[in-house]
C-alpha positions as CSV (number, residue, x, y, z in Angstrom):
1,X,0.0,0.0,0.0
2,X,1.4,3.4,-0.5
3,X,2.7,5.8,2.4
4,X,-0.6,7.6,3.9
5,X,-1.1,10.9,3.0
6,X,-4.5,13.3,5.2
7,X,-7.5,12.2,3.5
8,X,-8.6,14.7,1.0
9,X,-11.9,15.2,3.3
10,X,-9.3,16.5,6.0
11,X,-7.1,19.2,4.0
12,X,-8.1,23.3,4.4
13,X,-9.3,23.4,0.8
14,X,-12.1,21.2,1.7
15,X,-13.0,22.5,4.8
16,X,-13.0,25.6,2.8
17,X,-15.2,24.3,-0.2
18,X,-17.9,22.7,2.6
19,X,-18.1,26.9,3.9
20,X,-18.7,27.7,0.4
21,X,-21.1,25.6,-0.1
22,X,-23.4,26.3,2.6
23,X,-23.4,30.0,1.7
24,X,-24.0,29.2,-1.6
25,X,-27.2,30.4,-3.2
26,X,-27.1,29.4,-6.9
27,X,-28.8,31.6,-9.5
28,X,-27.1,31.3,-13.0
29,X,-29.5,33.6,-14.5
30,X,-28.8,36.5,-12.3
31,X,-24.9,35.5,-12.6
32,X,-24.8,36.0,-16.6
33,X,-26.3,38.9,-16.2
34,X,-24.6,40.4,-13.7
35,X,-21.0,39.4,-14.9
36,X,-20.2,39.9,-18.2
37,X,-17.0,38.4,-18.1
38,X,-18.4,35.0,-16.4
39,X,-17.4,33.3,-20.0
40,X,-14.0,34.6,-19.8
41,X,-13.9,33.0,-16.2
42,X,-15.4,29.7,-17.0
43,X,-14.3,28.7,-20.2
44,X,-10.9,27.4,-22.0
45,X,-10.8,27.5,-25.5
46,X,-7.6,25.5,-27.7
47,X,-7.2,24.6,-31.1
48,X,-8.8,21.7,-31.1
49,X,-11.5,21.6,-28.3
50,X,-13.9,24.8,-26.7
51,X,-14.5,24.1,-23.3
52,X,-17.4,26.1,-21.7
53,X,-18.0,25.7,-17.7
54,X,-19.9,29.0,-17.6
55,X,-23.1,26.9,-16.6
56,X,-22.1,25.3,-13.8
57,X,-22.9,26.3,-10.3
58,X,-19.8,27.8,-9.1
59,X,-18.1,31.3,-8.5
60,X,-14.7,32.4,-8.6
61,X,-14.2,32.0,-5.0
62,X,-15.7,28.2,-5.4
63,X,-13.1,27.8,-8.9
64,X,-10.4,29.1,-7.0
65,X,-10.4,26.7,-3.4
66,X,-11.2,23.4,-6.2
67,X,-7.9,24.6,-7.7
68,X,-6.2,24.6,-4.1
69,X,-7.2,21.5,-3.4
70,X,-5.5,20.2,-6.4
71,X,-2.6,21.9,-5.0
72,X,-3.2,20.7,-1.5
73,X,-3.4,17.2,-2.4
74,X,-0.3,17.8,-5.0
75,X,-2.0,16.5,-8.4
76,X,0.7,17.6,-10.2
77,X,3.3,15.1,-8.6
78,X,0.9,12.3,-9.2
79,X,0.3,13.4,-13.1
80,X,4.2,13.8,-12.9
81,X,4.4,10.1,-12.0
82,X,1.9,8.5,-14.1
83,X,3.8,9.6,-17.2
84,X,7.1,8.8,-15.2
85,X,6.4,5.2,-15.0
86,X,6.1,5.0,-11.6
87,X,4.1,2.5,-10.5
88,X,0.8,4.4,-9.0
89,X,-1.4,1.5,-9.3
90,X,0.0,0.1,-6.1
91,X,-2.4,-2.6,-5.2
92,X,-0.7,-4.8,-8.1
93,X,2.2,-3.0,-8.7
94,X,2.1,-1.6,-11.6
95,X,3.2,1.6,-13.9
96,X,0.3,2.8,-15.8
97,X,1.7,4.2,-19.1
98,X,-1.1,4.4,-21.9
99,X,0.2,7.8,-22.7
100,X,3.5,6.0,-24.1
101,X,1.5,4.3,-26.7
102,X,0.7,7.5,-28.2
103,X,3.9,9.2,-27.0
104,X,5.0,11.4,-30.8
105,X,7.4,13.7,-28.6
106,X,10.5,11.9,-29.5
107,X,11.3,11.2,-26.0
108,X,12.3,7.8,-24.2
109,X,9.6,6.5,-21.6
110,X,11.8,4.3,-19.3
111,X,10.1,1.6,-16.9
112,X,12.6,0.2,-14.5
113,X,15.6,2.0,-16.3
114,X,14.2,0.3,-19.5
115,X,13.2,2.5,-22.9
116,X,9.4,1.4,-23.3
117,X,9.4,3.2,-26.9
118,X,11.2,0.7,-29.2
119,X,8.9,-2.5,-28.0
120,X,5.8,0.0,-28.8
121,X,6.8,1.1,-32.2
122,X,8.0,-2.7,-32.8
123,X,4.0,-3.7,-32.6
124,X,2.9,-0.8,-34.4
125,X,5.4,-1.8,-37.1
126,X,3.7,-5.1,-36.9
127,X,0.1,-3.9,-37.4
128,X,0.7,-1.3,-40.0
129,X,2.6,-4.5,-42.0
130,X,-0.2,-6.9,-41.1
131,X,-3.0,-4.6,-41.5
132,X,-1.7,-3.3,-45.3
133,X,-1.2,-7.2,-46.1
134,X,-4.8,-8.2,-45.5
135,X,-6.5,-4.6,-47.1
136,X,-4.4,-5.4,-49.7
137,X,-4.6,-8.8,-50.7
138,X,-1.5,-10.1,-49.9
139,X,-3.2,-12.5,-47.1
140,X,-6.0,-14.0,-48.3
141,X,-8.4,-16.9,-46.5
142,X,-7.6,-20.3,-46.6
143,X,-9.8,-20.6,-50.3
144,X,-8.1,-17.6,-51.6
145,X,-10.8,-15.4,-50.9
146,X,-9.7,-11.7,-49.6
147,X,-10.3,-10.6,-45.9
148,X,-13.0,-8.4,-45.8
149,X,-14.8,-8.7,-42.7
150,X,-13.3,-8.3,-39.6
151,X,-14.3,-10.2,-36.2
152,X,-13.1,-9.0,-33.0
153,X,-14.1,-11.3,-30.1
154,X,-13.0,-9.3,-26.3
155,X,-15.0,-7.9,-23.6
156,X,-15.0,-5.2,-21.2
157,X,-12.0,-2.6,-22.0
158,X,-11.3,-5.0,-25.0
159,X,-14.0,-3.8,-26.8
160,X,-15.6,-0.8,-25.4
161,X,-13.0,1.7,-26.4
162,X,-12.1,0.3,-29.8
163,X,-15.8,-0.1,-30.7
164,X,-16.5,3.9,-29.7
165,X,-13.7,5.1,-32.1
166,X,-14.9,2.4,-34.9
167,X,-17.6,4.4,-34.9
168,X,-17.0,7.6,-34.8
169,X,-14.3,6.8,-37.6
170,X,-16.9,4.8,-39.4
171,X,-16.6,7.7,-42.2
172,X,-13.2,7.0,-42.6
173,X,-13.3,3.0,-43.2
174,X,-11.3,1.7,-46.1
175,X,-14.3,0.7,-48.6
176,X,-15.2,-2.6,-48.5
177,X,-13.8,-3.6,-44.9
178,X,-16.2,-4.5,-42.2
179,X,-15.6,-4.4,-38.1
180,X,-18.2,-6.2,-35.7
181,X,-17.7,-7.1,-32.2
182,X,-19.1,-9.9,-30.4
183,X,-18.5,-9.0,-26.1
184,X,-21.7,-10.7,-25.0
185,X,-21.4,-14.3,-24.2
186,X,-25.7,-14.0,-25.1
187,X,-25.3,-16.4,-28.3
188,X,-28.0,-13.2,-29.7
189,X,-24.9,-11.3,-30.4
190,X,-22.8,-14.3,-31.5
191,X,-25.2,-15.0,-34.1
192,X,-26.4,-11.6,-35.3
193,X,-22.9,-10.4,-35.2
194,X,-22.1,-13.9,-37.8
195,X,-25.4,-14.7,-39.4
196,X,-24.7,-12.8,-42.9
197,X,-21.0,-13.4,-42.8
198,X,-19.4,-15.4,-45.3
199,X,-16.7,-17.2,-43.3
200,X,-14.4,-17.7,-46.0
201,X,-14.1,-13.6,-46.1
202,X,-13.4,-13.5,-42.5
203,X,-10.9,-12.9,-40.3
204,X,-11.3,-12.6,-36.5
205,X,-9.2,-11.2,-33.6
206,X,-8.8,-12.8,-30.1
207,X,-8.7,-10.2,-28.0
208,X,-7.7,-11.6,-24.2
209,X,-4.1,-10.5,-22.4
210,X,-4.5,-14.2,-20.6
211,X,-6.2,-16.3,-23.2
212,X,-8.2,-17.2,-20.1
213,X,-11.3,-14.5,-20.1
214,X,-14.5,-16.9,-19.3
215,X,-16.6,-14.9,-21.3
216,X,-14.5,-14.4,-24.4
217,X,-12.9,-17.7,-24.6
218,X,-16.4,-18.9,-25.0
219,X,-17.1,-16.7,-27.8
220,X,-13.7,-17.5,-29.3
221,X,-14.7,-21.6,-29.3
222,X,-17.8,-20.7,-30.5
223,X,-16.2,-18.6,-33.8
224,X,-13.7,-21.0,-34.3
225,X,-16.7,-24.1,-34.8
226,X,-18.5,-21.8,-37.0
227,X,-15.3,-21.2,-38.9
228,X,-14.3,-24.8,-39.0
229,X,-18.0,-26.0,-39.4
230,X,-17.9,-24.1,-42.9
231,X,-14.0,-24.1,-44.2
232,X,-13.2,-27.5,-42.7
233,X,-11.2,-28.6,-40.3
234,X,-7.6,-28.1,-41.4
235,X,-5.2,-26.2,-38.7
236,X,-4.4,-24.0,-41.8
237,X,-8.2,-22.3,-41.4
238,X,-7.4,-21.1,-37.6
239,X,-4.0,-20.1,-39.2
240,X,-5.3,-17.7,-42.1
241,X,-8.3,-17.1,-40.1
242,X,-7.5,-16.2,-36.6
243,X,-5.0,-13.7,-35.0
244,X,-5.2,-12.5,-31.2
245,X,-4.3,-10.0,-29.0
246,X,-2.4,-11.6,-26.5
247,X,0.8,-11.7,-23.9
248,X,-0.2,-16.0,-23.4
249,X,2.0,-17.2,-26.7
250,X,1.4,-20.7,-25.2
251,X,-2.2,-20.5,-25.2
252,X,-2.5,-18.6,-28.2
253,X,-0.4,-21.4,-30.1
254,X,-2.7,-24.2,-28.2
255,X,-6.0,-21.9,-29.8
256,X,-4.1,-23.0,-33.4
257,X,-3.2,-19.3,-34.2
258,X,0.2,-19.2,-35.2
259,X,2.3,-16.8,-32.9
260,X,3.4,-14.6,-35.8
261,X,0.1,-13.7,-35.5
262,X,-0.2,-12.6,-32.2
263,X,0.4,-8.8,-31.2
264,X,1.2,-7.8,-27.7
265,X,0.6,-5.6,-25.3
266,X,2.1,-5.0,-21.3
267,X,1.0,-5.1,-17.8
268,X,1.3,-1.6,-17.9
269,X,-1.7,-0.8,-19.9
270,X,-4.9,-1.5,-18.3
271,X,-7.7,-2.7,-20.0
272,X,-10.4,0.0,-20.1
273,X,-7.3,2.5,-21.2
274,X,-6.0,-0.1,-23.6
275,X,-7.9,1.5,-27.1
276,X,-4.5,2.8,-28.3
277,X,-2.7,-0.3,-27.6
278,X,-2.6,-3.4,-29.7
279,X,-5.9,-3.6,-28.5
280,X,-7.6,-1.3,-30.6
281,X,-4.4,-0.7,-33.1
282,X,-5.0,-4.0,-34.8
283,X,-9.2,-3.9,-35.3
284,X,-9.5,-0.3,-36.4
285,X,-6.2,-0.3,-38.4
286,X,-7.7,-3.2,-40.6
287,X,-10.8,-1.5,-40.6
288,X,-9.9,2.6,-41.0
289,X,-6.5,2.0,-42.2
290,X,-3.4,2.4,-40.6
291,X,-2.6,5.9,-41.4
292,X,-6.8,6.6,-39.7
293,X,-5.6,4.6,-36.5
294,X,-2.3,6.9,-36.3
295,X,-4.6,9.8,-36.5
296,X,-6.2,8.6,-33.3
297,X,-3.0,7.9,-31.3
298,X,-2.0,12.0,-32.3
299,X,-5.8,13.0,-31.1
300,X,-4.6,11.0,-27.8
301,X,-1.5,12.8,-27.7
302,X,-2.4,15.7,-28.4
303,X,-4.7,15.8,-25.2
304,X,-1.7,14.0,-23.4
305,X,0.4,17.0,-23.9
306,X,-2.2,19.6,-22.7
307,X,-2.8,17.7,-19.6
308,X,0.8,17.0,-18.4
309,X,2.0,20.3,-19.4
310,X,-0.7,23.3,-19.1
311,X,-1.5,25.0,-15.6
312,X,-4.5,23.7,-13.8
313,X,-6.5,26.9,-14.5
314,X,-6.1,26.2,-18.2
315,X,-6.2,22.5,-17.9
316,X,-9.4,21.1,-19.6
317,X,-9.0,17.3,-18.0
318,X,-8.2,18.9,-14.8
319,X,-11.0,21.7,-14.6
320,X,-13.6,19.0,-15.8
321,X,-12.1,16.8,-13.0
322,X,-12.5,19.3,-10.7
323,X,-16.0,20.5,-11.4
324,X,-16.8,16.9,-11.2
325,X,-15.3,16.3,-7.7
326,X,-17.5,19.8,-7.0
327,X,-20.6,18.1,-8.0
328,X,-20.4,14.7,-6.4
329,X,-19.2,15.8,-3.0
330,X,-20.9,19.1,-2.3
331,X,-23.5,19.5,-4.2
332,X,-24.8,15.9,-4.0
333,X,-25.1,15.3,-8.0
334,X,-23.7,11.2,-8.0
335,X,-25.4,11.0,-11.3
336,X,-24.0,12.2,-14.7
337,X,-25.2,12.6,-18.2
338,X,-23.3,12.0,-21.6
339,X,-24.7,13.7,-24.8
340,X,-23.1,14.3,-27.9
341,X,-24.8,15.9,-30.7
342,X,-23.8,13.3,-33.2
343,X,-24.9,10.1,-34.0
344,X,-21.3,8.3,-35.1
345,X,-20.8,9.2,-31.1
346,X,-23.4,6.7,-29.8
347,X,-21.3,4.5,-28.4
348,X,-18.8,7.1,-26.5
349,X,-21.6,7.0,-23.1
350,X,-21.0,3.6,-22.9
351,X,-17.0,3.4,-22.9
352,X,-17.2,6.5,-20.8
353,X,-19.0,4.9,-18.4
354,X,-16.8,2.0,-18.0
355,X,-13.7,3.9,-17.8
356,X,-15.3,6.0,-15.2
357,X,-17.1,3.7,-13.1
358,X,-14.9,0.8,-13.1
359,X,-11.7,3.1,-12.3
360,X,-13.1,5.3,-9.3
361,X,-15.9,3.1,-7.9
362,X,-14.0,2.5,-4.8
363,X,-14.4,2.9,-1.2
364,X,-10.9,2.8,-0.1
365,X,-8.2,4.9,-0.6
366,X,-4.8,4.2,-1.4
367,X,-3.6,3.4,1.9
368,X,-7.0,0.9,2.4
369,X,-8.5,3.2,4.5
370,X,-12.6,3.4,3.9
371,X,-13.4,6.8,2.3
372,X,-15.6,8.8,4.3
373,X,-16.6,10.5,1.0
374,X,-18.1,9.8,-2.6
375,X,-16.1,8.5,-5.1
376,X,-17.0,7.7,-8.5
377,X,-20.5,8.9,-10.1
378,X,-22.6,7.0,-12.2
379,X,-22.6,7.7,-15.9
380,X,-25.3,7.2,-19.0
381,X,-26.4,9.0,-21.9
382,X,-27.5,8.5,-25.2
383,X,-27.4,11.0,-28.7
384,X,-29.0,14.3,-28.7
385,X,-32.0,14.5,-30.0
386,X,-33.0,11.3,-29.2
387,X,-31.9,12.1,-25.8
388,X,-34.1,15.0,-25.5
389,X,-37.0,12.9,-26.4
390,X,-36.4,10.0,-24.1
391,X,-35.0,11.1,-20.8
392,X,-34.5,15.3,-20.6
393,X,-37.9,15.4,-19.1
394,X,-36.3,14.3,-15.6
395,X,-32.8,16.4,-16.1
396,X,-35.6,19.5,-16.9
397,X,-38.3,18.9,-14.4
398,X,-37.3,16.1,-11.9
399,X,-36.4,15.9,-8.5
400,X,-33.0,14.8,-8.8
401,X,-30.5,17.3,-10.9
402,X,-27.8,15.6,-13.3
403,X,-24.8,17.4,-14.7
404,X,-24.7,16.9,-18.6
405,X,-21.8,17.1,-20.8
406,X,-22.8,18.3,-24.0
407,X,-20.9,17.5,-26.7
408,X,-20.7,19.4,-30.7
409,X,-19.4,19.4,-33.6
410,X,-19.1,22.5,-36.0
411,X,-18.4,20.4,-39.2
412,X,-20.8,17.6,-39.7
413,X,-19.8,14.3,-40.8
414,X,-22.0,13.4,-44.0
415,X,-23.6,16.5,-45.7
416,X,-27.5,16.2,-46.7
417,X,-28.9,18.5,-49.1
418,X,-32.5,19.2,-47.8
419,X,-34.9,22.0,-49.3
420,X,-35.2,23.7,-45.9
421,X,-33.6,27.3,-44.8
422,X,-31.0,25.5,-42.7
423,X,-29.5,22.1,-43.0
424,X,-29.8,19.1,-41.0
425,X,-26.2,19.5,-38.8
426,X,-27.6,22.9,-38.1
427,X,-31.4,21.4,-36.8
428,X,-29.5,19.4,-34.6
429,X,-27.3,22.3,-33.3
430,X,-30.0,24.1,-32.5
431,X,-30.8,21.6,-29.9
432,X,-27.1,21.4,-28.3
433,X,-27.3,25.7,-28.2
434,X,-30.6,25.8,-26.8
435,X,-30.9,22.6,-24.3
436,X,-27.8,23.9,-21.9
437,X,-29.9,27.9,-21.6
438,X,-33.0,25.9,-20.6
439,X,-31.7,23.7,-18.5
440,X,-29.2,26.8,-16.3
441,X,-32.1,29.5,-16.7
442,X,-35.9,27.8,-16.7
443,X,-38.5,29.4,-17.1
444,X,-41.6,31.0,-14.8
445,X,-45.2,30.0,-15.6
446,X,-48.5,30.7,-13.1
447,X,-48.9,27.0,-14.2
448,X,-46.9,24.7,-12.2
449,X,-46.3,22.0,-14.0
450,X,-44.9,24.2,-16.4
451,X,-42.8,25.7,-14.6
452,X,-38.6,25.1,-15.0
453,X,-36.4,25.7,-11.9
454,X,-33.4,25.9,-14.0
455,X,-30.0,26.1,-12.1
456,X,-29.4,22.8,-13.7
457,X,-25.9,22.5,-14.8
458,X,-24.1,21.5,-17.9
459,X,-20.6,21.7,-19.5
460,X,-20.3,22.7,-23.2
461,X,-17.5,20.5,-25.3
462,X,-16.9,22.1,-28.6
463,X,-15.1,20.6,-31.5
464,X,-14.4,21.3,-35.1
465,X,-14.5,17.7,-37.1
466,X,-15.7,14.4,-36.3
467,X,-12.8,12.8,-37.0
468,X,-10.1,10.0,-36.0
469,X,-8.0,12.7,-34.4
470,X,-11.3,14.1,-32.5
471,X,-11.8,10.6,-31.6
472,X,-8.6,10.3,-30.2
473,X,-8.9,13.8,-28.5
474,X,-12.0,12.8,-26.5
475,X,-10.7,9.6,-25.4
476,X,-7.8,10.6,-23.5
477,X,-9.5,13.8,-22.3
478,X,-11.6,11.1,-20.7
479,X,-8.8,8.7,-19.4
480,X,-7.2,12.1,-17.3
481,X,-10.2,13.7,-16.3
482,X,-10.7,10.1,-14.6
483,X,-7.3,9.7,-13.5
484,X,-7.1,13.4,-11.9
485,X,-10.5,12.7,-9.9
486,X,-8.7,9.7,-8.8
487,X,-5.7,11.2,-7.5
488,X,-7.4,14.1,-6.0
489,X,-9.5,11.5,-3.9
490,X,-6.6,9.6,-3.0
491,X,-7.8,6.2,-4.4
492,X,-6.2,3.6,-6.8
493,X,-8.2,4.2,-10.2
494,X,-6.2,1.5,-12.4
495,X,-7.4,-1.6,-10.5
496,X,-10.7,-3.2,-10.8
497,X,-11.5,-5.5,-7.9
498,X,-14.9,-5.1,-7.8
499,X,-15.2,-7.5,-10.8
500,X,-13.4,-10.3,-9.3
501,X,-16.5,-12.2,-6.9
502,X,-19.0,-12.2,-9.4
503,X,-16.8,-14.1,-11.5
504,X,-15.6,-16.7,-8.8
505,X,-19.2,-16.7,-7.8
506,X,-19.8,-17.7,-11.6
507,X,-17.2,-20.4,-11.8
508,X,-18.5,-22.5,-8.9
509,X,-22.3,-22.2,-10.8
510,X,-20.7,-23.5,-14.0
511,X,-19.3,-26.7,-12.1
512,X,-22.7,-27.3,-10.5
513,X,-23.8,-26.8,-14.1
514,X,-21.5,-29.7,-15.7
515,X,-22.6,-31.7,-12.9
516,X,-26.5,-31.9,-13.4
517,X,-25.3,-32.4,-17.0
518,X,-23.8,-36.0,-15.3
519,X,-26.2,-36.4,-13.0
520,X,-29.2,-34.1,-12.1
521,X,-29.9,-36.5,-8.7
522,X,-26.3,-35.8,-7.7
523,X,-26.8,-33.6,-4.4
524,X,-23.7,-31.4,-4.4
525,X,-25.3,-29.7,-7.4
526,X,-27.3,-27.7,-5.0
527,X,-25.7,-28.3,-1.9
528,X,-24.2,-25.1,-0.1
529,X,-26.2,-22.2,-2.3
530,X,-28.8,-20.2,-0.4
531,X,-32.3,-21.4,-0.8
532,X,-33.2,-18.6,-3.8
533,X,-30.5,-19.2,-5.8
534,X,-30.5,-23.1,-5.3
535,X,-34.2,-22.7,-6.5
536,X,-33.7,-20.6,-9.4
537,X,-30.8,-22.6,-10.4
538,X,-33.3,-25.9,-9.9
539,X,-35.6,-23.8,-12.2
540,X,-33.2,-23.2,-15.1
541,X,-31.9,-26.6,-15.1
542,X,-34.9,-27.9,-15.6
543,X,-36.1,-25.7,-17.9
């Protein structure tokens, strides 16, 4: 465990933010119009990315103690030793270096006095090769057909983040190549994921550090029986037709996929930050192209950069971090919503949400303490407009108030010519301008339930292109804005514990399974479970 440091609740800055908050009496409408430079305050505007925090209930005063606690509890030194290498995940005693997988600065990245860089660029020399081979036709399927479809079979981190930037890169997809990931061990999305696939045209990625995932190694039988069911079953089909994502070369060999197929990945890079490892690299560079997947990695970096090197009060990761921490702990909002005012960025609430909720849902800190505070806030969120139309009734007129990121784009993706006075990017922008003003300032109506409270907060994230590069941008904006809560709290938010009973729990029910299979009188099947889940159990066996 690491040396103890005074819990965040105990430092002046939070003593300080508790004061504030008791006098607070928010009212954003009379604060816009009583500051005219409120948007010079509360917003942070780069090259790449607007950020507007102009809607959110704080003052100066409030802005100014969140920053002191970020000096109190020494953020810097932790940022500083994430991209150092040291190893901050100390429950498992680790480095946590994603950054180096994006790292364009030319510099060495050492981990215990070694250069990191060369082993990186080694695999990204491998998938660029690999990835141009297969677009190309220079490695075809087993009857010479090319390798047009691509399977990725993972779960969790293995999937999440590489399926969110598939998307939103969709545009950018090398004509004729097609990504699908099956993550559900449902066999629904096993067979609508395969159904209209031609086997011979496929090639599909095994996406597991261990080779030992429950979930995905069922999945990956599953494939490989369809595969072998169709194309026969020669060990040259799982040779031409099979690749993985591995660090197990024995079990990957023992699968049948021959080991120059297999691209790696370290300890180091944890699984819901692994999109710009091999992880990701190897899907979306057969998919988007290598050159699309590079663009990604320099998104990544380029948010990197501003987080390790600008000042907290220009720091976009860090302010939204803060602003978070602000929410959750003194103004009681656990709950926050994702919308971005673009479809190809349907499936960035959903890896949000893991990367979020699996890193800082904790409840001790680094020292194994228990927290006397919140951690961690739960995340969902959908598309604007269809948002607007499914749950913005409660964020407008409910009881409880949630935070929303809003998310545009100036530049649409596809351009639609339509008869009307403005086009279709511009309809939907009209939304993402107009929802944040109803939401802070409400409006007053003799009828009550027409009545809006405002004072409902928001941040506005603006971008120019929905791109590979935004992609990339938005990811790692995410992975620091997470990490910087993290350190702030004091907790460890690169291990994930919380996952590990439920999956013992699940092992011991899949023995008791295999046994019924045997013998549905033998007694140990139920022996030992509590009475409701021996009965349900009882009930599903039998069907």
């Amino acid at each position: 465990m690491s040396e103890q440091r005074t819990p965040v609740n105990e430092t002046k800055a939070w003593a300080k933010l508790k004061n504030l908050r008791k006098k607070l009496e928010p009212d954003l409408k009379n604060w816009f119009e009583s500051d005219p430079r409120r948007r010079e305050h509360f917003s942070q505007s780069t090259d790449h990315v607007l950020f507007d925090y102009t809607r959110q209930l704080i003052t100066e005063e409030v802005m100014d103690t969140l920053l002191e606690l970020a000096e109190e509890t020494d953020l810097k030194s932790s940022i500083n030793s994430m991209f150092a290498g040291e190893k901050i995940n100390v429950t498992e005693q680790r480095s946590v270096l994603h950054t180096a997988l994006r790292n364009f600065s030319g510099n060495n990245v050492y981990l215990n006095g070694n250069d990191v860089m060369p082993d990186i660029k080694a695999v990204l020399s491998k998938i660029e090769g690999f990835s141009k081979k297969i677009i190309n036709g220079e490695l075809l399927g087993v009857k010479g057909d090319k390798l047009k479809n691509i399977v990725s079979v993972g779960i969790g981190g293995s999937y999440l983040g590489p399926e969110y930037l598939a998307e939103v890169s969709k545009a950018s997809a090398i004509e004729g190549m097609n990504l699908y990931f099956i993550a559900n061990v449902d066999p629904t999305d096993f067979v609508r994921k395969t159904e209209k696939l031609n086997p011979a045209e496929t090639l599909v990625i095994i996406v597991s550090k261990t080779f030992t995932t429950a979930e995905t190694m069922a999945n990956a039988r599953a494939v490989k029986s369809w595969m072998t069911n169709s194309l026969g079953d020669d060990p040259e089909v799982i040779k031409k037709h099979f690749i993985a994502v591995s660090t197990a070369q024995k079990r990957v060999e023992e699968f049948g996929i021959d080991p120059e197929n297999m691209f790696g990945f370290w300890d180091w890079v944890g699984g819901r930050f692994s999109a710009t490892s091999a992880v990701g690299g190897v899907p979306l560079s057969l998919y988007l192209g290598y050159d699309n997947f590079v663009e990604i990695l320099k998104g990544a970096f380029w948010m990197d950069q501003h987080f390790q090197n600008q000042p907290f009060e220009k720091n976009i990761p860090v302010l939204a971090g803060l602003i978070d921490l602000w929410n959750i702990n003194f103004m009681g909002y656990k709950t926050r919503a994702i919308v971005p005012y673009s479809q190809a960025w349907h499936k960035y609430a959903a890896h949000c949400q893991q990367t979020e909720m699996e890193s800082n849902g904790k409840s001790v800190d680094l020292s194994g303490r228990s927290v006397e505070f919140d951690t961690g806030e739960v995340i969902f969120g959908e598309p604007g407009t269809n948002s607007q139309h499914s749950y913005f009734q409660l964020l407008h007129q409910g009881s409880s108030i949630v935070p929303i990121d809003f998310i545009g784009f100036i530049n649409p993706q596809y351009k639609v010519e339509s008869n009307e006075e403005i086009s279709l990017h511009e309809e939907l922008m009209t939304n993402f301008f107009a929802q944040p003003d109803a939401l802070a300032f409400g409006k007053e109506n003799e009828l009550p339930h027409k009545v809006f409270t405002g004072n409902r907060p928001s941040n506005v994230f603006l971008l120019k292109n929905q791109n590979p590069f935004a992609a990339g941008l938005l990811l790692s904006l995410l992975e620091h804005r997470t990490a910087a809560k993290g350190f702030i709290w004091g907790i460890n938010s690169f291990d994930q514990f919380g996952v590990e009973l439920g999956k013992e729990l699940g092992i011991n029910i899949r023995e008791r399974m295999k046994l019924y299979k045997k013998d549905p009188a033998n007694p140990e099947v139920f022996s030992g479970l509590n009475v409701s889940t021996s009965e349900l159990l009882k009930s599903f066996m039998e069907g």
